[in-house]
N, C-alpha and C positions, 0 to 999 in steps of 0.2 A: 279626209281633211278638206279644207275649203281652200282656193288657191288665194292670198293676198292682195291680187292685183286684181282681179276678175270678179272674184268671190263666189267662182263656180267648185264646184264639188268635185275634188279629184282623188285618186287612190291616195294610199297612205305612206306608199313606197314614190311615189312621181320626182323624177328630178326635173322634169320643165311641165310646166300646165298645158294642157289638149287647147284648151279652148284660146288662150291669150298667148300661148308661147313662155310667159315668164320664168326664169330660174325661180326654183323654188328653192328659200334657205330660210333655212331656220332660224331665229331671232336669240340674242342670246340669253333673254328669260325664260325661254324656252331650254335651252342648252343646261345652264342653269337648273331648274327644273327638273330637266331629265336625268340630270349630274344627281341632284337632291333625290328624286327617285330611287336611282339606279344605289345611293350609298346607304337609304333607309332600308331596300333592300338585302343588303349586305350586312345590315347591323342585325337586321330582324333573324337573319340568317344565322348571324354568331350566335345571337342569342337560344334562338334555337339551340344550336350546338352546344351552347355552356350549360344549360337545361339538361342537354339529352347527361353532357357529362356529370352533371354536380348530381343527376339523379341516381347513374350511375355508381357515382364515390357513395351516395347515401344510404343506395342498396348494399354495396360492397361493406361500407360501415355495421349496416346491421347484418349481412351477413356474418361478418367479422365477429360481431358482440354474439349472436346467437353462437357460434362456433366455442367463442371464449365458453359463456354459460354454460353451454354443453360439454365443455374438455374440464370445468368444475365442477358440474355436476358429477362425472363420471368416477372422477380423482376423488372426490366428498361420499361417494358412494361407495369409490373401491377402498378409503380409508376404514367405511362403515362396517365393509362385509367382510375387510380382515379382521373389525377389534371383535364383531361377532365370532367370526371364524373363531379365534384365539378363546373366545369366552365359550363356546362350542365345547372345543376341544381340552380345556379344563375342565367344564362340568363332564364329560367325558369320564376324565383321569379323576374325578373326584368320585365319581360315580363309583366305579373299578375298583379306587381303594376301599370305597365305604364295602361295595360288597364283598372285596378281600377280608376288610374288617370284620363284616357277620360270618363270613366263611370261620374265620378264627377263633370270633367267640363261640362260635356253635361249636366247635373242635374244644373251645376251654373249657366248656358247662359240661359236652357228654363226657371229657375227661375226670370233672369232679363229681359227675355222678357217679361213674365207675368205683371212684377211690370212699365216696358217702359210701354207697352201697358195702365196698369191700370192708368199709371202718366197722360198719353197721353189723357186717356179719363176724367181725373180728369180736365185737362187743358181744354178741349173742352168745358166741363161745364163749368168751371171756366169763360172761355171766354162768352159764352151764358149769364152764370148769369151777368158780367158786362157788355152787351150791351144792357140787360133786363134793371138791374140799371142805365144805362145813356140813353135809354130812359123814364126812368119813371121821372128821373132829370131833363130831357130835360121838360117833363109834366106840371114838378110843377113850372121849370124857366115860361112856357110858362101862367101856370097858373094867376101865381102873375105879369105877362105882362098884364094880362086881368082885374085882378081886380085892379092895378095901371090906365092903363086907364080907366076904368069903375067912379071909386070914384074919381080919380083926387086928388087924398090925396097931392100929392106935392103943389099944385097950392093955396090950402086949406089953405095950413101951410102957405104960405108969404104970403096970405092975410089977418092970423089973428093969429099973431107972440104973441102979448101982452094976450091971451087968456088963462087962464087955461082950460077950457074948451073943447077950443079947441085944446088943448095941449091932454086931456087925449081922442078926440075923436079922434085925429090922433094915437094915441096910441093902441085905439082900431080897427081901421081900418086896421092901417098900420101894425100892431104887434099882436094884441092877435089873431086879426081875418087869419091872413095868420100863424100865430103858429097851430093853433086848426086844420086847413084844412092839415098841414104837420101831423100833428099829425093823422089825420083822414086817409092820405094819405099810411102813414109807418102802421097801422094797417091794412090794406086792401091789401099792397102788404107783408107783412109779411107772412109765411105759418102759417096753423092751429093750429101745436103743434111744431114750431119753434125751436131748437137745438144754445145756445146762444152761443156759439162754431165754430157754421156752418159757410164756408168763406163765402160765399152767405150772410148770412142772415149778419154780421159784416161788407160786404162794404152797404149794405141796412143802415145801422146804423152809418157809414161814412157819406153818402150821405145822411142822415137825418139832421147830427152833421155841415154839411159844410149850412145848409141851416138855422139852427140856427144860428153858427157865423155871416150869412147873414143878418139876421131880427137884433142879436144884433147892429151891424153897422147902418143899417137904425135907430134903438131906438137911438143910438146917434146923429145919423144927425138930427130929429127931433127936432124942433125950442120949445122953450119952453119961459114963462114970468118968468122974475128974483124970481117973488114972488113962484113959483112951484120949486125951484131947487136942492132942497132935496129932495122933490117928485120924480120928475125926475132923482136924483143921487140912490135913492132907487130901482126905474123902473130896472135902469141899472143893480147896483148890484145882485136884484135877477135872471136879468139875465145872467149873469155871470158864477152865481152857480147854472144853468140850464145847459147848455154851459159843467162845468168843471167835473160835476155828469157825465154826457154823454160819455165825455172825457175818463174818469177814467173806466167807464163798457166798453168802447169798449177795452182797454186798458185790464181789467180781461178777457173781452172775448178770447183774441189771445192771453194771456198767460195761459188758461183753468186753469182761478181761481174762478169758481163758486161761492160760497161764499161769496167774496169780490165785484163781478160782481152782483149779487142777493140784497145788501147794496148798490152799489152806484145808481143801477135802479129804490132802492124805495128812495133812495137820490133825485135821480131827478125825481120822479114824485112828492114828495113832494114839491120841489121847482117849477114845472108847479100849483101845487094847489095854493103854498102862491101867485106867480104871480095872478094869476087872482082875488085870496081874497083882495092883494090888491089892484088890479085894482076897484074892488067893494066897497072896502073901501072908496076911493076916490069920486067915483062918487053920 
């Protein structure tokens, strides 16, 4: 600095001037000035400082925000990957059932194949056994073709129409004696220890039943003398309830009523006995 009084050049620090001696003092624009200095310094300083801080809060701010975003994201993700999870693990349990389900149906198909198959072979028999029975039918038609021609029983009856006698020998030719041979017939194609139940053996027992109704018919066509016609209406009658016994067991037979079928079979063998006792009666 320059000294005041002299206006020689002296340090900066100098309390009195080298060259003139002077007190050196400062002036108060000076003082002032260095006051204004010394407070712009001060202020530039805060500010500084309110800078470093408000950068600080601004960093912190978007730390803060990024922190948020991120703790949403995560919550928005982990909402995600449970409704996944859950839809996972349905399709899963859906899965399981459906192949429980083919597991099942495949168990229901090979089961009704089993039971197609076993229907199929049931029918096969079934068929077998009724061509078995209608030739054996065929047999006994051709049978009683034979003993019709052989005896000539028709020819028999219009030539001795007024006859008792001859009433009850047509009876016995045309009737007991083709009864006994069906009779003889159905026990021989019958099996050993027969099942009264069995389809088989119930159309055998059809086909018995329809060769009875046959023989009845014929015992009615059968010419008779006014004086036998009681005789004759008795003939009938018990055979009738040969006929309705029959009827009735084949009937328990295909509704598997043993007991009722077991009564009407010794029903009708009873009524094959009184037939013939009164055939013997008579004669």
């Amino acid at each position: 600095m320059f000294c005041k009084i002299c206006n020689k050049q002296i340090p900066d620090d100098s309390i009195f001037c080298v060259f003139c001696g002077s007190e050196i003092k400062k002036s108060l624009t000076e003082s002032i000035n260095l006051e204004v200095i010394k407070n712009d310094f001060y202020y530039n300083n805060k500010l500084l400082k309110d800078n470093s801080i408000h950068k600080k809060n601004k960093a912190i701010l978007i730390l803060a925000t990024f922190m948020s975003l991120f703790l949403i994201s995560v919550i928005v993700l982990s909402i995600f990957l449970s409704i996944n999870i859950a839809i996972v693990e349905n399709t899963k349990k859906q899965v399981s059932d459906l192949d429980n389900s083919n597991l099942q149906l495949k168990n229901d198909i090979d089961r009704i194949s089993n039971e197609l198959n076993n229907m199929n072979s049931n029918y096969n028999n079934l068929k077998n056994d009724y061509n078995t029975l209608e030739d054996q039918y065929q047999t006994l038609q051709n049978n009683n073709k034979d003993i019709n021609n052989t005896s000539q029983n028709a020819e028999y009856v219009s030539k001795n129409t007024n006859s008792e006698d001859t009433f009850l020998n047509n009876v016995n030719n045309k009737i007991l004696n083709e009864l006994n041979l069906a009779i003889n017939h159905m026990n021989t194609y019958h099996k050993d220890t027969w099942i009264f139940n069995d389809p088989g053996e119930i159309a055998l027992e059809e086909t018995f039943l329809v060769k009875l109704e046959e023989l009845l018919d014929q015992l009615k066509n059968i010419k008779y003398p006014s004086s036998f016609s009681n005789e004759r209406n008795n003939f009938i009658g018990i055979f009738e309830e040969i006929c309705y016994y029959k009827g009735l067991s084949i009937e328990c037979s295909k509704n598997n009523d043993f007991n009722n079928c077991v009564n009407n079979e010794n029903a009708f063998k009873g009524s094959i006995d009184k037939l013939f006792n009164y055939y013997n009666s008579l004669i």
